[in-house]
N, CA and C of each residue as an Amber inpcrd file, in Angstrom:
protein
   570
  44.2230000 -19.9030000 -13.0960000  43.9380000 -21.1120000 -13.8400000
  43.8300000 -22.2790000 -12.8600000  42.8550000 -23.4640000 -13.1410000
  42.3200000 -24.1290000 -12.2680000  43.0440000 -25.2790000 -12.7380000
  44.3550000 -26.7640000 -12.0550000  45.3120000 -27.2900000 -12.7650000
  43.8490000 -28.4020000 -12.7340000  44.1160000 -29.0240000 -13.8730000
  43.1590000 -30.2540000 -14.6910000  43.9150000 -31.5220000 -13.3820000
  42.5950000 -32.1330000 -13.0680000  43.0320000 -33.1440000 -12.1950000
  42.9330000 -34.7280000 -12.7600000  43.7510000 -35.5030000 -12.9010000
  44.3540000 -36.6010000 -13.6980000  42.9770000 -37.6090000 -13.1070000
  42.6150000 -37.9300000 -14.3550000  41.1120000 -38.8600000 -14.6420000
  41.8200000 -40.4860000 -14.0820000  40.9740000 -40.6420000 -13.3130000
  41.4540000 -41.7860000 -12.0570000  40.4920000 -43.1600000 -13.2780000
  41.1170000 -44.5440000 -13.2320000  40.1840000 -45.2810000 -13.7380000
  40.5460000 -46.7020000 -13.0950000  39.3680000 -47.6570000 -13.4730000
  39.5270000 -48.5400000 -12.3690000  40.1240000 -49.8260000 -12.8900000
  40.3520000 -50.8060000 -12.2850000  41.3230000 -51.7580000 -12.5120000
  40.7330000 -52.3880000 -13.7170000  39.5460000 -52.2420000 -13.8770000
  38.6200000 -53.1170000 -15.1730000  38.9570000 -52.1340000 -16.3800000
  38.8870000 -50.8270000 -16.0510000  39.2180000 -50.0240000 -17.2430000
  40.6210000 -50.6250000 -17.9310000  41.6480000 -50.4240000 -16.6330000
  42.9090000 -50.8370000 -16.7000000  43.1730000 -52.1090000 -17.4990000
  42.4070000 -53.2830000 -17.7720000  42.8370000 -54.3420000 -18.5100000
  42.2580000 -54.4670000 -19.7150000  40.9700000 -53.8990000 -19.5550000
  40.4910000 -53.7630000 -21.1220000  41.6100000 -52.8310000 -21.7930000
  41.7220000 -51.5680000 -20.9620000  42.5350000 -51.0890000 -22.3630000
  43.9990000 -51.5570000 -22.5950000  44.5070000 -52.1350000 -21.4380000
  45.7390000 -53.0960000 -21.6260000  45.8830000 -54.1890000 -22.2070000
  44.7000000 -54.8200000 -22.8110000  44.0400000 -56.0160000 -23.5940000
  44.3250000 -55.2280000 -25.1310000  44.1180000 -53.9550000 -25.3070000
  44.4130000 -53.8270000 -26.9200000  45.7420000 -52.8470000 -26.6070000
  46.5340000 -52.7100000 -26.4250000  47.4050000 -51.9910000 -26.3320000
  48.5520000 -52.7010000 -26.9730000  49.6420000 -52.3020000 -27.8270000
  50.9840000 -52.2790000 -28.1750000  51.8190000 -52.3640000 -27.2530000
  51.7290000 -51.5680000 -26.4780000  52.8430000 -51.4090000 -25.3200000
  52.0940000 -51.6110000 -23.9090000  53.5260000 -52.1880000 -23.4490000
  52.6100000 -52.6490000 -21.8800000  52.4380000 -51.5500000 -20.6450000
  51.7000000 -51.1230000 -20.1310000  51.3480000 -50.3990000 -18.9280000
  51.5090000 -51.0510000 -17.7780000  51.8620000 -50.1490000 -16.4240000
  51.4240000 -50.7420000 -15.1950000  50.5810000 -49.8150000 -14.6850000
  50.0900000 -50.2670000 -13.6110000  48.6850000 -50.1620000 -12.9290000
  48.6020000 -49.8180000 -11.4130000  48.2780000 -48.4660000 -10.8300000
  48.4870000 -48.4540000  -9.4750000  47.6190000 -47.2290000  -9.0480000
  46.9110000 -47.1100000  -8.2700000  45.9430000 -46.2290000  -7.4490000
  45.4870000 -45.4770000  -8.6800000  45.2620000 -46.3200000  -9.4790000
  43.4790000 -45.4800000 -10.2560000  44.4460000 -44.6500000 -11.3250000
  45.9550000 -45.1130000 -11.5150000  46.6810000 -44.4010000 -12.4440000
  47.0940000 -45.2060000 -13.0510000  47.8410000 -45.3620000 -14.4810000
  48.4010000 -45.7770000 -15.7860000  49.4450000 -45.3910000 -16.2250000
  50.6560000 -46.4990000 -16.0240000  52.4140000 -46.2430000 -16.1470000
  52.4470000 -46.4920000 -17.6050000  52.7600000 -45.9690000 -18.5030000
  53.8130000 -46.6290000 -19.4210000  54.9340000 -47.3090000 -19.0610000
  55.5910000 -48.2210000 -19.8030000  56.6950000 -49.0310000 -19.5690000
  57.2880000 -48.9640000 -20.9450000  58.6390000 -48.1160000 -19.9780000
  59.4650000 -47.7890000 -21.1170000  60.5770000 -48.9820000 -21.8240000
  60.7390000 -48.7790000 -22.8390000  61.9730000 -50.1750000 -23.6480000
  63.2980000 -50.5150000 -22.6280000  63.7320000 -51.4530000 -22.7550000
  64.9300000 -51.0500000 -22.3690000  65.9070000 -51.5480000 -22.4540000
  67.4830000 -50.8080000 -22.3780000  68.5430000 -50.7910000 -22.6690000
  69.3480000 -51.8480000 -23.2490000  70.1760000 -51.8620000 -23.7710000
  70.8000000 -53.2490000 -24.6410000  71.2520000 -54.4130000 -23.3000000
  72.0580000 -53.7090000 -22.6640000  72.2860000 -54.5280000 -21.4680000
  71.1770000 -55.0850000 -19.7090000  70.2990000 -54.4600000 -20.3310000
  68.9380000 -55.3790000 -19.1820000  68.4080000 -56.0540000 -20.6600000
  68.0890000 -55.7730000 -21.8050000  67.8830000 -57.4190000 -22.8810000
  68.8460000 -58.2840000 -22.2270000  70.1330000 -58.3090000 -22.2890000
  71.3480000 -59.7080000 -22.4520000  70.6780000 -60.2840000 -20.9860000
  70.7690000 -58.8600000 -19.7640000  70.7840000 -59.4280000 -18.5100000
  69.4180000 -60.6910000 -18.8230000  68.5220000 -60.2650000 -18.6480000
  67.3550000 -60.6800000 -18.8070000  67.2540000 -62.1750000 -19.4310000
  67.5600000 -61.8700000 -20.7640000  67.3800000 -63.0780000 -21.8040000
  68.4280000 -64.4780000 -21.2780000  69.7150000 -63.8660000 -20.4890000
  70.6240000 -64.7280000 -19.4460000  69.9810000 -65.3500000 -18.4490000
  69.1310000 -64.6280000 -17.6790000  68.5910000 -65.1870000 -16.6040000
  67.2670000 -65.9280000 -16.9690000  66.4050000 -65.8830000 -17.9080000
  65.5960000 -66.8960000 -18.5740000  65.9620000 -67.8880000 -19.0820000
  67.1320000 -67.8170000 -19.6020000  67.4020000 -69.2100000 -20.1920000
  68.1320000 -69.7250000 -19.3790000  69.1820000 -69.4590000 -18.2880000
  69.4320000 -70.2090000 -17.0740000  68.4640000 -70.7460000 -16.1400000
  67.4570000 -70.0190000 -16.0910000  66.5220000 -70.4310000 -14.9950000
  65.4760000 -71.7700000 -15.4830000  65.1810000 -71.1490000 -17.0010000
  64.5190000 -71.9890000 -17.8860000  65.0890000 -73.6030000 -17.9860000
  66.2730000 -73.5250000 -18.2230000  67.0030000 -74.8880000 -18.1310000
  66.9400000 -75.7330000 -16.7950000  67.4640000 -74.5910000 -15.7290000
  67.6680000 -75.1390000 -14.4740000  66.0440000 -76.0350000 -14.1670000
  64.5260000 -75.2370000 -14.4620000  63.8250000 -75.4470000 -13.5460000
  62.9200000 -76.4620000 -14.4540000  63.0080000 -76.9230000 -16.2210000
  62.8240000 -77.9630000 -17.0960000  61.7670000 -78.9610000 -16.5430000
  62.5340000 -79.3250000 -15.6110000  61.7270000 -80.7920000 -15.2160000
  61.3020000 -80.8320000 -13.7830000  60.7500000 -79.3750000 -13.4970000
  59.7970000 -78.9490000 -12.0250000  58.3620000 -78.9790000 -12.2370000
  57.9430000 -78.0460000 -11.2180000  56.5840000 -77.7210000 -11.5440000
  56.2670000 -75.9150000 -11.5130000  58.1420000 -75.4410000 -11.6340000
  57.7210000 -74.1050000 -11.7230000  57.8730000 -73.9450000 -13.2010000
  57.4880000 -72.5830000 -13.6960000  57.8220000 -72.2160000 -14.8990000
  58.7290000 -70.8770000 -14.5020000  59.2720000 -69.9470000 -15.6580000
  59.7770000 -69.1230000 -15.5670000  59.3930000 -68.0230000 -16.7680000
  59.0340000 -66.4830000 -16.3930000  58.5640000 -65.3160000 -17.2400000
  59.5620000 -64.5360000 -17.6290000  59.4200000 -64.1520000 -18.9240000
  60.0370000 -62.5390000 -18.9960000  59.4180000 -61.7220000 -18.6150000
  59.6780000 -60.5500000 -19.1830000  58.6480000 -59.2780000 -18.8780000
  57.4700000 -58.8840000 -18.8850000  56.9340000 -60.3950000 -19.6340000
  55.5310000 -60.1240000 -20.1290000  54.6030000 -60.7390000 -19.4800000
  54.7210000 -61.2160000 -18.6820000  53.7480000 -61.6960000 -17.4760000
  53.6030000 -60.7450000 -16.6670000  51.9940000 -60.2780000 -16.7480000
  51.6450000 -59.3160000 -15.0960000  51.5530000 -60.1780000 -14.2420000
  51.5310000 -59.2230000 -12.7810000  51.3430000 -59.4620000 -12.0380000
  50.2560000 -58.6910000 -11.1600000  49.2820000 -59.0900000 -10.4280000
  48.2090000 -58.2060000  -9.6440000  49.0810000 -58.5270000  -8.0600000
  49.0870000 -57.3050000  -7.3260000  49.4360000 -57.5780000  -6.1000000
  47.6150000 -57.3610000  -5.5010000  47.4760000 -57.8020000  -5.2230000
  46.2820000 -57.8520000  -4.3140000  45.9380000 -56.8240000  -2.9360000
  45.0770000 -56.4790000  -2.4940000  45.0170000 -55.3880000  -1.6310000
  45.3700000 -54.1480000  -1.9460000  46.5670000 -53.9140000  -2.5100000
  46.5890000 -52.1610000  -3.0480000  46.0800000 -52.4880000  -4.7720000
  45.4460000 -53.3670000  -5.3760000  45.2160000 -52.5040000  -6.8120000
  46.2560000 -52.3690000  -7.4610000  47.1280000 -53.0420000  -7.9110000
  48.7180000 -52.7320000  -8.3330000  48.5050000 -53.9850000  -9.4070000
  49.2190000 -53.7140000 -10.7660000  49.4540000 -54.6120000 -11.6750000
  50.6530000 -54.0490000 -12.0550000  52.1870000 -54.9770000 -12.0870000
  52.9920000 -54.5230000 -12.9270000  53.7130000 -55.3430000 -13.5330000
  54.5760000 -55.7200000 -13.8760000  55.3260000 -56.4780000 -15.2790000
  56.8850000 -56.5630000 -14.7440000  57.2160000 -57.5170000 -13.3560000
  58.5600000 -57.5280000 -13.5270000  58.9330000 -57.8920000 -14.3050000
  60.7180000 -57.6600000 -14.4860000  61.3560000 -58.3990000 -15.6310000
  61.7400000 -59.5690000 -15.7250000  61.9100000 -60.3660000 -14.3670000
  61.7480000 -62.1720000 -14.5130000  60.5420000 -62.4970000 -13.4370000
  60.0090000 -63.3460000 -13.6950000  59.0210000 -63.6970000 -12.5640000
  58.8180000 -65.3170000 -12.2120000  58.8150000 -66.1270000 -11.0740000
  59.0170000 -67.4090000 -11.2670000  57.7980000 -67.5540000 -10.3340000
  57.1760000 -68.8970000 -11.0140000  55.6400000 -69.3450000 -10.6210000
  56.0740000 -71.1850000 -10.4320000  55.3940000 -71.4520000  -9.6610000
  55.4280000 -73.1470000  -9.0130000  54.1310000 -73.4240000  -8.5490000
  54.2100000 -74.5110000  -9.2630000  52.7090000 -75.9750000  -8.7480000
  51.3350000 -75.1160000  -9.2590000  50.5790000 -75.2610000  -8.8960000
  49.4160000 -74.4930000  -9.3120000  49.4910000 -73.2280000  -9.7480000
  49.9500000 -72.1850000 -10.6320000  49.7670000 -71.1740000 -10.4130000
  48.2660000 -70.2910000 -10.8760000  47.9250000 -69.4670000 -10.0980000
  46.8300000 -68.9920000  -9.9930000  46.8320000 -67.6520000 -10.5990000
  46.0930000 -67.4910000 -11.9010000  45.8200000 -66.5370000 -12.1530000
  44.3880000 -65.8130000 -12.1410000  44.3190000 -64.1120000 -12.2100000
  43.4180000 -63.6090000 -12.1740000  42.0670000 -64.1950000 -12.5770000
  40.7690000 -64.5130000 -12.0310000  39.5820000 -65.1400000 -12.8510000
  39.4140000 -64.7250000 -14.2880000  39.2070000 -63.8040000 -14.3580000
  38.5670000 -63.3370000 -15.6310000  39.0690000 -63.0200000 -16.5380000
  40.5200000 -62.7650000 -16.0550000  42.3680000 -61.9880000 -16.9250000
  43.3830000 -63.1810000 -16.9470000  43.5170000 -63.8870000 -17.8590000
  44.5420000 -65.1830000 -17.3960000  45.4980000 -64.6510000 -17.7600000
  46.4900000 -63.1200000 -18.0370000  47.4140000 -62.7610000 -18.1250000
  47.9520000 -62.4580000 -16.6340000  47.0210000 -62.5480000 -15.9400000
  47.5550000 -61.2180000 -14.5000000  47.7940000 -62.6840000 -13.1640000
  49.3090000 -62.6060000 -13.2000000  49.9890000 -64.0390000 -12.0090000
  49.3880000 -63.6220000 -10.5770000  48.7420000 -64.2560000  -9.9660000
  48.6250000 -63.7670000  -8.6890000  49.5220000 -64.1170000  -7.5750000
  50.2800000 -65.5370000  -7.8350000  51.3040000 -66.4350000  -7.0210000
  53.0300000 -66.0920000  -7.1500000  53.5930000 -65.3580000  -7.5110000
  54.6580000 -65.3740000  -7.6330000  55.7390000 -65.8120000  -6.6920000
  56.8790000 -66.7680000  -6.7390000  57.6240000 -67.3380000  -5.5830000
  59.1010000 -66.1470000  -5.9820000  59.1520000 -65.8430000  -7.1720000
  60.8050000 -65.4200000  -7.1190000  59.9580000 -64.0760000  -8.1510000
  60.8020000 -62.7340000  -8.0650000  60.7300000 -61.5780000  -8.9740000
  61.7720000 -61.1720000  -9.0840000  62.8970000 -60.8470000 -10.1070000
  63.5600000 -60.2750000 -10.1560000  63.3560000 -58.8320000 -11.3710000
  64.0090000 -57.7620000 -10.5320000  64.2160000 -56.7540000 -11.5500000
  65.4210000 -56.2710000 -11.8930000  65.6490000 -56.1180000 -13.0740000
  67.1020000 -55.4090000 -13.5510000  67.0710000 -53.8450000 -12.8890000
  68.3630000 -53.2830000 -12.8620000  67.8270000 -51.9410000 -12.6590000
  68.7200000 -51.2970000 -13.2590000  67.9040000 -49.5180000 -13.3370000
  68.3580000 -48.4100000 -14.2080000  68.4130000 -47.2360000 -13.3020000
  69.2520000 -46.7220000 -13.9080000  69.3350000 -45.1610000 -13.1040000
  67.8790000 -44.7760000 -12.9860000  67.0240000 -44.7980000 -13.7460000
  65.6630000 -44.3450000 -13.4720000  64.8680000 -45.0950000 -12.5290000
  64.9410000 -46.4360000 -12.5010000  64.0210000 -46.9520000 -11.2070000
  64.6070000 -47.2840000 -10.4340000  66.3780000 -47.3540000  -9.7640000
  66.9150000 -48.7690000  -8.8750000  65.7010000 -47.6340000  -7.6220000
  65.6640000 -46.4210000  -7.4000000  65.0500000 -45.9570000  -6.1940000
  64.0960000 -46.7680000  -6.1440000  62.9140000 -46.5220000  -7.1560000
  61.6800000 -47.1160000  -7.1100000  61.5780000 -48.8790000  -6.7320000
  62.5810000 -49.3990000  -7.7470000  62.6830000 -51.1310000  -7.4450000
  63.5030000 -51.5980000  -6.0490000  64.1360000 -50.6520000  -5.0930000
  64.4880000 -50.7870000  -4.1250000  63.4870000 -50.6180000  -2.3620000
  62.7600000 -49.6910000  -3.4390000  61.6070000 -48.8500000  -1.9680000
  60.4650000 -49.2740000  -2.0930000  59.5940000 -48.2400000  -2.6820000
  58.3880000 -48.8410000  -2.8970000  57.8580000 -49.8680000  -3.9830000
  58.4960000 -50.2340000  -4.7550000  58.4240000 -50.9290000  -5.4190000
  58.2280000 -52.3800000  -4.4770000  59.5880000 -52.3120000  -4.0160000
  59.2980000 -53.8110000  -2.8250000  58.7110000 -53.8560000  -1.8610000
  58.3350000 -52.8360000  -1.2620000  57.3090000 -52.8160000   0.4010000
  56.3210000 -52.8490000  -0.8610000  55.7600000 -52.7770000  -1.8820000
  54.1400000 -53.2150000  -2.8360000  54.6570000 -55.0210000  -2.9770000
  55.9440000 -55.0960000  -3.2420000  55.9720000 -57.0300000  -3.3180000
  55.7450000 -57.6480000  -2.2640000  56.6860000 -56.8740000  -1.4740000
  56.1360000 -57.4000000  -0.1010000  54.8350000 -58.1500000   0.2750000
  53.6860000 -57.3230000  -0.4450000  52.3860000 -57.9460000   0.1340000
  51.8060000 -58.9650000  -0.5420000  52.6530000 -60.0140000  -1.3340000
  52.1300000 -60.8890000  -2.0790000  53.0470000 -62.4110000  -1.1170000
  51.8240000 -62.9370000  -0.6590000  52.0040000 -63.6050000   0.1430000
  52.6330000 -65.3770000  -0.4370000  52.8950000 -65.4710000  -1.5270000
  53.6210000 -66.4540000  -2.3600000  55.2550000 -66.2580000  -2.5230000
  55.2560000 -64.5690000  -2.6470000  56.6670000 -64.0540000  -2.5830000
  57.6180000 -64.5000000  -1.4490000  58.7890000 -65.1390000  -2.4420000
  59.7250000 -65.7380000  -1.2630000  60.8210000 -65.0860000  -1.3560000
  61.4220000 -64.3960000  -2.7960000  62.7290000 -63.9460000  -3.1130000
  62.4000000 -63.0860000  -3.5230000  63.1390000 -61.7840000  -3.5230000
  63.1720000 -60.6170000  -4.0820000  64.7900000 -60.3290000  -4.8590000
  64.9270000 -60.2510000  -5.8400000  66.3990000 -60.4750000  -6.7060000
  66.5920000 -58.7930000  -7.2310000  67.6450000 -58.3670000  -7.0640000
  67.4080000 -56.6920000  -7.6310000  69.1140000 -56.9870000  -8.7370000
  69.3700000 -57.1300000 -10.0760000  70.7580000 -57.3070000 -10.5840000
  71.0110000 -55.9130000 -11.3590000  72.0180000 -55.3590000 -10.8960000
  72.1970000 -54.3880000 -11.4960000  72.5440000 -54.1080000 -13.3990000
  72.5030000 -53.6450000 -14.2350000  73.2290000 -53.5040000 -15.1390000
  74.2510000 -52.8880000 -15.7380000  74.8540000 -52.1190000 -14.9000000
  76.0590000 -51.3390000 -15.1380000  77.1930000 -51.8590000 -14.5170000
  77.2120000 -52.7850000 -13.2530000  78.0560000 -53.4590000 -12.9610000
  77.5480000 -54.7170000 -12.1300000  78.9280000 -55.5880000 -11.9970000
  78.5290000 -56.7550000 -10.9770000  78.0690000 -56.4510000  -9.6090000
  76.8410000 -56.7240000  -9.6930000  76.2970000 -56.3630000  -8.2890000
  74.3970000 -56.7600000  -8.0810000  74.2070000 -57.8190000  -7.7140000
  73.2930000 -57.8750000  -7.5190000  72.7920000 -58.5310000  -5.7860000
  71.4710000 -58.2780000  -5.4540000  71.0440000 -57.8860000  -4.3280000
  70.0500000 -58.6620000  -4.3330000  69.7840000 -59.9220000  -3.2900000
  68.5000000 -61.2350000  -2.7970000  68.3440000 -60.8210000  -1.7610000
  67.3900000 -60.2800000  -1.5780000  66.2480000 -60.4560000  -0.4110000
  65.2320000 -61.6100000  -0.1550000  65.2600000 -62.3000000   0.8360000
  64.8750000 -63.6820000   1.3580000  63.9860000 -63.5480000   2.2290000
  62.8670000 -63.6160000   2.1950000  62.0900000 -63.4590000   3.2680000
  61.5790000 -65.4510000   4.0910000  61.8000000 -64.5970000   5.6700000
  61.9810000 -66.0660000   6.5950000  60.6930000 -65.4300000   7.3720000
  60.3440000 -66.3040000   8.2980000  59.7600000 -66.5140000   9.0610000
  58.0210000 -65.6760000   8.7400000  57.6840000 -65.9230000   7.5300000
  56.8960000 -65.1560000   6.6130000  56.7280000 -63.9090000   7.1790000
  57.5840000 -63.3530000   7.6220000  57.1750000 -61.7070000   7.6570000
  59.0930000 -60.9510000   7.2540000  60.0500000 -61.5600000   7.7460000
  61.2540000 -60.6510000   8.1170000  61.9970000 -61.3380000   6.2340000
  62.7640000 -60.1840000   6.1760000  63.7010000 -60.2400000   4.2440000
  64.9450000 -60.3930000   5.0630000  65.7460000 -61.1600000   4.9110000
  67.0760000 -60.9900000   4.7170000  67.8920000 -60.5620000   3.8350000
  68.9790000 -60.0090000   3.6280000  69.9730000 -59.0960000   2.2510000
  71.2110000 -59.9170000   2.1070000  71.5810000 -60.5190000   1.0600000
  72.3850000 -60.7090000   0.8390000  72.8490000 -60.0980000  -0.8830000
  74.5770000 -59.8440000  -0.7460000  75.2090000 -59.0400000  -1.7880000
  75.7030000 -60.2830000  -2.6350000  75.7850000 -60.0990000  -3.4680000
  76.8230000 -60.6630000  -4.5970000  77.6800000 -59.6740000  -5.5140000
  78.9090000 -59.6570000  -5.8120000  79.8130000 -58.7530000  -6.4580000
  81.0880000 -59.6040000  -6.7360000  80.7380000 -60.4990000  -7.5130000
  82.2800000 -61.1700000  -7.6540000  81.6360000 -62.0870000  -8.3930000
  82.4270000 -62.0270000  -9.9370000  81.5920000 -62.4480000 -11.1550000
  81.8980000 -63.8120000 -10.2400000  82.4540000 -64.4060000  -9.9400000
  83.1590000 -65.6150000  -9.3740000  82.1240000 -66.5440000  -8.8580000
  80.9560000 -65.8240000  -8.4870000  80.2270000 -65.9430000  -7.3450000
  78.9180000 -66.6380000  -8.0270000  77.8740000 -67.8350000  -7.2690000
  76.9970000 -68.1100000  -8.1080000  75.8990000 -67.3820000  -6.9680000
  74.7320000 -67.0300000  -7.5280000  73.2620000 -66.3520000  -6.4050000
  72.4780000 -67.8850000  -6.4690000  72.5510000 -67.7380000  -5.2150000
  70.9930000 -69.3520000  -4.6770000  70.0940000 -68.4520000  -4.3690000
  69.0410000 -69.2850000  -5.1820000  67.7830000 -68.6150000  -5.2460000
  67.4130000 -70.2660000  -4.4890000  66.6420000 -69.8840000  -3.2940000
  66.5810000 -71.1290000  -2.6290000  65.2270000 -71.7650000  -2.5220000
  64.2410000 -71.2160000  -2.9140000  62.7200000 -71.3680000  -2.9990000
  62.4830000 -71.9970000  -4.0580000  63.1870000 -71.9800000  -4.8830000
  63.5090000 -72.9160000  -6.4620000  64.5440000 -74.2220000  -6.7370000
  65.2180000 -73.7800000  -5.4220000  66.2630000 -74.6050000  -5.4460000
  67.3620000 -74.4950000  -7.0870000  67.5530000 -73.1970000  -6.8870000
  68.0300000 -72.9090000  -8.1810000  69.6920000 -72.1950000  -8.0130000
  71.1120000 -72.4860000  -8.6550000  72.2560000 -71.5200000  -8.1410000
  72.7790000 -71.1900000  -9.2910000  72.6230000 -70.1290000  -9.8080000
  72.8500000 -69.2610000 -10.9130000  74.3780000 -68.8270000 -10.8440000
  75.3920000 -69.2070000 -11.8320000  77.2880000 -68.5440000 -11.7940000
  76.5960000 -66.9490000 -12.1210000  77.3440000 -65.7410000 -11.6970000
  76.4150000 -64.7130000 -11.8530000  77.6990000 -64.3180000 -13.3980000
  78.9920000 -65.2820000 -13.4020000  79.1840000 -64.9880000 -15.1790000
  77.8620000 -65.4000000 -16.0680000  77.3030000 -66.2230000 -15.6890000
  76.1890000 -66.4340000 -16.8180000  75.0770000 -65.4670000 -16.6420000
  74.7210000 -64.7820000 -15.7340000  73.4240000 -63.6350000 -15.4630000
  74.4740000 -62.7290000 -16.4540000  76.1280000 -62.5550000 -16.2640000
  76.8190000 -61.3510000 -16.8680000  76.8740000 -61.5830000 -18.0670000
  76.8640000 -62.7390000 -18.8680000  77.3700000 -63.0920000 -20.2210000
  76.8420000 -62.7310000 -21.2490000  78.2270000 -62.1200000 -21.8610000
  78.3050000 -60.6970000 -23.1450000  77.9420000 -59.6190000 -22.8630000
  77.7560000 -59.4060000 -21.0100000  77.0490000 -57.7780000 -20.4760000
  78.7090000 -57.0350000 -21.0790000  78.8210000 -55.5160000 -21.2920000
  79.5490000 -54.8590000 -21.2980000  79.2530000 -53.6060000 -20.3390000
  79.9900000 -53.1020000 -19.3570000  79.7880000 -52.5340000 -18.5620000
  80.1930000 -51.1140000 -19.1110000  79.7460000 -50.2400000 -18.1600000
  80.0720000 -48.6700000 -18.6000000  81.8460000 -48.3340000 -18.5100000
């Protein structure tokens, strides 16, 4: 038996049919992700860090996304849907797609046993190549622990940990310092 080889389609296919779709897809080398729901505790995380950020950044010129803002990384063909995304001063979207951010300064993703690999590896060497990207935020949901990557001298990330509800994360490209009790608030841990 001859195995059926997975029908490749192109980024235009990719938004038309993501234009009528229910559920959101991501987008990467001529293939089509589903994006699965998720968990009670990346909602709280999430909906915490929007409305902190939302408040904090009010009277800027950034705005702040949930999940539902794409993003196109440019050069590899990649569209995907972090779970916070922060945009400043002009932001530039796709010509023809005004859903798809091309500028992103801050991304953060929650993570799950199913992607922290993916949102740790390749997930970020693909952010990497978006040349607006200043912060990379990874917050866990099972416990206190989240992870800023800072990129300096536009090429090198720096790592810094947070683990101590005590503790606030500077997101410094926003000029933004988040108590990480409020990223935690009403999380219940495993």
């Amino acid at each position: 038996m001859i195995p059926q080889q997975k029908k490749r389609v192109t980024p235009e296919e990719y938004l038309l049919f993501e234009k009528d779709s229910e559920i959101r897809h991501e987008y990467f080398d001529g293939e089509i992700f589903a994006m699965v729901g998720a968990r009670h505790n990346h909602t709280v995380i999430s909906s915490n860090i929007v409305r902190e950020l939302g408040n904090l950044l009010k009277e800027t010129s950034c705005m702040v996304f949930a999940g539902d803002k794409r993003i196109k990384i440019e050069g590899i063909e990649k569209y995907t849907y972090p779970d916070v995304v922060v945009a400043c001063d002009k932001m530039e979207l796709l010509e023809d797609e005004l859903d798809s951010l091309l500028n992103p300064v801050v991304i953060i993703e929650i993570l799950s046993d199913s992607t922290e690999a993916y949102d740790r590896g390749l997930k970020f060497t693909h952010y990497q190549l978006i040349p607006s990207l200043e912060e990379y935020i990874l917050v866990s949901q099972y416990s206190c622990d989240i992870t800023k990557f800072k990129k300096i001298n536009n090429k090198n990330w720096i790592y810094t940990s947070y683990t101590s509800i005590e503790q606030s994360i500077k997101i410094e490209s926003i000029a933004c310092e988040i108590p990480l009790a409020e990223i935690y608030y009403k999380v219940k841990f495993r």
